[in-house]
Every structure is written in C-alpha cells, then in structure tokens.
C-alpha positions in Angstrom: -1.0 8.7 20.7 1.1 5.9 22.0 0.1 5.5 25.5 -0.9 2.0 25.8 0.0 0.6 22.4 2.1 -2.3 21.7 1.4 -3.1 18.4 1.6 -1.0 14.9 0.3 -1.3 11.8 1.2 0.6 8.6 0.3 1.1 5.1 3.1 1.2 3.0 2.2 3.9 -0.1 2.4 7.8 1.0 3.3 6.2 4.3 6.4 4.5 4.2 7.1 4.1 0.3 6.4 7.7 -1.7 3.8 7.3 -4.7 2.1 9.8 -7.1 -1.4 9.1 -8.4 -1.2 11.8 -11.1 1.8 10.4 -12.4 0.3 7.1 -13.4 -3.1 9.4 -14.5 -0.9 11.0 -17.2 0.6 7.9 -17.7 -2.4 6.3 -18.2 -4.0 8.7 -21.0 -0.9 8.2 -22.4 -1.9 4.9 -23.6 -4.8 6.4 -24.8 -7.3 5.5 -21.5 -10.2 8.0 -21.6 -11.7 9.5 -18.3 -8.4 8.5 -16.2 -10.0 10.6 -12.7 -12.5 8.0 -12.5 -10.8 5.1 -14.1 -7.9 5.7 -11.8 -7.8 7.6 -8.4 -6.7 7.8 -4.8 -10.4 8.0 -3.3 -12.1 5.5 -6.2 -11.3 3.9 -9.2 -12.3 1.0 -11.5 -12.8 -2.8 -10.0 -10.2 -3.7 -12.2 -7.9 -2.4 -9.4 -9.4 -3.7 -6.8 -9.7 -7.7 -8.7 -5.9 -7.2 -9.6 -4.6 -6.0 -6.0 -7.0 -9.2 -4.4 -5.5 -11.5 -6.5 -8.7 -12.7 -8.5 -7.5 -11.8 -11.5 -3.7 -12.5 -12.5 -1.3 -9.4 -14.2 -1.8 -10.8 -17.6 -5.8 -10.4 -17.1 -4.8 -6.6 -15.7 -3.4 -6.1 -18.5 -6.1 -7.2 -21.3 -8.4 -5.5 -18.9 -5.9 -2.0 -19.5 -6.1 -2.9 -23.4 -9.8 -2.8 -23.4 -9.9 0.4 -21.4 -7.5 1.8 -23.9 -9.4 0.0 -26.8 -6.0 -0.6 -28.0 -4.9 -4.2 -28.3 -1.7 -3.3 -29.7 -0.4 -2.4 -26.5 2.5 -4.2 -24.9 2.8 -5.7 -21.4 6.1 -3.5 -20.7 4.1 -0.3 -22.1 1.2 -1.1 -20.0 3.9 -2.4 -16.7 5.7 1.2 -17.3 2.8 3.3 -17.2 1.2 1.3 -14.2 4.8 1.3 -12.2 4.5 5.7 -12.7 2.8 6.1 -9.8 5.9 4.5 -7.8 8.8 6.6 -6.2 10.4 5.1 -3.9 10.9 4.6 0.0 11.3 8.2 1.8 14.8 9.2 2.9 15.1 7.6 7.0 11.7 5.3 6.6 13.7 2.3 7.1 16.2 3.7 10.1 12.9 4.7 12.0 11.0 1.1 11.0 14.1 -0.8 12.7 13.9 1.4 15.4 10.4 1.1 16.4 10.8 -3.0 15.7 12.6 -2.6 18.8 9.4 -1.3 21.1 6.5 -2.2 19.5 5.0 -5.3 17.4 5.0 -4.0 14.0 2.9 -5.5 11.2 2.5 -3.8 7.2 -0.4 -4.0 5.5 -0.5 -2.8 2.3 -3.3 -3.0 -1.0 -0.9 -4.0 -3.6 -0.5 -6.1 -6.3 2.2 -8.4 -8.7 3.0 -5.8 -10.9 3.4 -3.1 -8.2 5.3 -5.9 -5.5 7.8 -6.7 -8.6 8.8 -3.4 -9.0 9.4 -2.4 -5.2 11.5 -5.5 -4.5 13.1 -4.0 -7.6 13.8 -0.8 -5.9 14.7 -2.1 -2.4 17.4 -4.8 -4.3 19.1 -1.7 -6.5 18.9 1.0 -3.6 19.0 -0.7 -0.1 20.3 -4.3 -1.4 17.5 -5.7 0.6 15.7 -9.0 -0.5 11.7 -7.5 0.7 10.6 -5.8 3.6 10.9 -8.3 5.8 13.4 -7.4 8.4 10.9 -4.3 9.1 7.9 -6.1 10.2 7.1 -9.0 12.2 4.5 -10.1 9.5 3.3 -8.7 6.3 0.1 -9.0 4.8 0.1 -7.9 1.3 -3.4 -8.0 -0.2 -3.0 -9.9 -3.7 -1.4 -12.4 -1.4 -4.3 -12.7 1.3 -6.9 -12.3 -1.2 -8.8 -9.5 1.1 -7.3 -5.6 0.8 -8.6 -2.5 3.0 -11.2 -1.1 3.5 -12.4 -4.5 3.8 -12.9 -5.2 7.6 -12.1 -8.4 7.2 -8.4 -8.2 6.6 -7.8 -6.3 10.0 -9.8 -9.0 11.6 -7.3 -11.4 10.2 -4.5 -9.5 11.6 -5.7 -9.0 14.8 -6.8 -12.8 15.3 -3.4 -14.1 13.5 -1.2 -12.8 16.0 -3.2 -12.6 18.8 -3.3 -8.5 19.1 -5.5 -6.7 20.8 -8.0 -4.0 19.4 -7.2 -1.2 21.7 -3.5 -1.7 22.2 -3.0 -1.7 18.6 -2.1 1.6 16.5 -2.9 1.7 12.6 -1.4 4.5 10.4 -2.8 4.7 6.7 -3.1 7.7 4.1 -6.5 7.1 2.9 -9.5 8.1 5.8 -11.6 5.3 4.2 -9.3 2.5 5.3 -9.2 4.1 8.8 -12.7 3.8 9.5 -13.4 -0.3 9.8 -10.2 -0.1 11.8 -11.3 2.1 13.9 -15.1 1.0 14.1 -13.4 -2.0 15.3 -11.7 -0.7 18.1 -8.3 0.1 16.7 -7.0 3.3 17.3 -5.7 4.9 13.9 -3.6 7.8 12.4 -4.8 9.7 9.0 -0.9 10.5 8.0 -1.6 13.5 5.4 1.6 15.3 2.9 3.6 17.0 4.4 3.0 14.8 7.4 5.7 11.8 7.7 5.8 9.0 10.0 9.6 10.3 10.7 8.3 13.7 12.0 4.9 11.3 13.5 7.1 9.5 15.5 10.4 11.4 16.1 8.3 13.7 18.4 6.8 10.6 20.3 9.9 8.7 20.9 
C-alpha cells in the first residue's frame, strides 16, 4: 500500500481521534430532537451540519438551528454544546506515537470535517490529556473544514491540498472512515484506505513499517 507514496493524508474522527455517532443520537433525543437517524448520522444528516462544519453559519446559529429542531427555545447553549460534544471520545491509545513516527518518512497532512464547537472541545482534550496546544506538531499542515470553508466529500478541498503543497496525485495516500469521502479522492488519482472498526491506523501501519 505504501510503495511509491510520500505523502499522507488522514481524517481525524474513527481514524485518529475515537467518536460515537449513537452517542450524540441519544444525546440528541434527549433534548427532545425527533427522527435523530436522519437528522443526525454517519452516512447523512441534516445541512445544518454540513453549514456549521463549512463555516457559513457561526455556533450560535447551530445552535438556534438545534432549538428549532427541538422546538424548544428554552434550551441552553451548554445543554445543546454537551449533547453535540457526546459523540467525542478521545484520541486512541499510541495514535500520536505512530503520527510522530510516520512525520519522520512521509509528508503528512490532516484533513478533517469539523467544526467550532467540536475543535473547542478536542483542543480541550489534547491540553488536559497530552498538554498539547493542537495537533500541530503531527502534521505538516492541517486543513480543518470550518476553517477552509470547503469539507469532504467535496472534491474541491483535496484539490486544495494537493495544489497548496505541491503533492502529487499518485504519490499521495488518503485514509478516511467514511467510503463517500474516498471516492473524489480517489476519482482524482489519489490512492485511499477505507479504515473500518476494528481496523486502526496502528495495526494499518505497524505491519507496513
């Protein structure tokens, strides 16, 4: 899988930092939110998502637009933050080890679909558990998609990372959880990796190495 790659890209939920979709689903109906499979889900979910982690709409907007979808307005940003934040573990036991590790041989880039709320939170994390400042020392650049104002599948975003540091298509590895964001990548000449539980880049890569 690595022959003739020099650069990596990774998604960082389910690949590098653990999350739980059902957990913010329960979460989620807590607060009162009807139909939560198809409001909120790993394969599809409602454009609020998608305006919140492209940075059109800002976290207070998010979270009027979770009020209305709760038809509660009674509902308080850090009820609405917590139940949001569920879906958020942490970063898997040797992630970082292997990240610095590969930094070493390879150009490595993150690329993740994210958003203020959910960024907030993980610096949290990484400051109480690692006493790390952001996940900058991992990468050569990160593209976080509130930030850029594009997020994946959009093939536009790995366009932008290909042309902003000058990689090459077919030297260039991508590794992401969800087979939808594989396929531009890959249409595009990127080679990719469909990382699936009980899959882990440390067993991925540990038997490449």
């Amino acid at each position: 899988m690595l022959e003739g790659i020099k650069n990596i890209i990774f998604d960082y939920g389910n690949v590098i930092f653990e999350i739980d979709f059902p957990r913010a689903q329960k979460a989620f109906e807590k607060l009162g939110i009807k139909n939560v499979e198809s409001f909120f889900a790993h394969k599809g979910h409602s454009s609020l998502f998608d305006q919140f982690e492209t940075g059109t709409i800002s976290a207070a907007e998010f979270r009027d637009g979770i009020r209305k979808a709760a038809d509660n307005d009674a509902l308080s940003d850090q009820q609405i933050d917590d139940a949001w934040n569920a879906l958020l573990i942490g970063v898997m036991d040797g992630n970082h080890e292997l990240l610095l590790k590969l930094k070493e041989k390879y150009r490595t880039f993150l690329l993740s679909n994210i958003n203020e709320i959910h960024l907030a939170r993980v610096h949290q994390h990484l400051k109480e558990k690692f006493d790390l400042e952001g996940n900058e020392g991992f990468f050569e650049k990160i593209y976080y998609s509130h930030l850029v104002g594009k997020r994946k599948p959009s093939p536009e975003i790995f366009r932008q990372v290909l042309d902003e540091n000058n990689l090459k298509a077919e030297e260039t590895l991508f590794i992401d959880d969800s087979p939808q964001h594989l396929k531009p990548a890959a249409a595009m000449g990127i080679r990719t990796y469909l990382l699936t539980y009980p899959d882990s880049i440390r067993k991925v890569f540990e038997e490449l190495l």
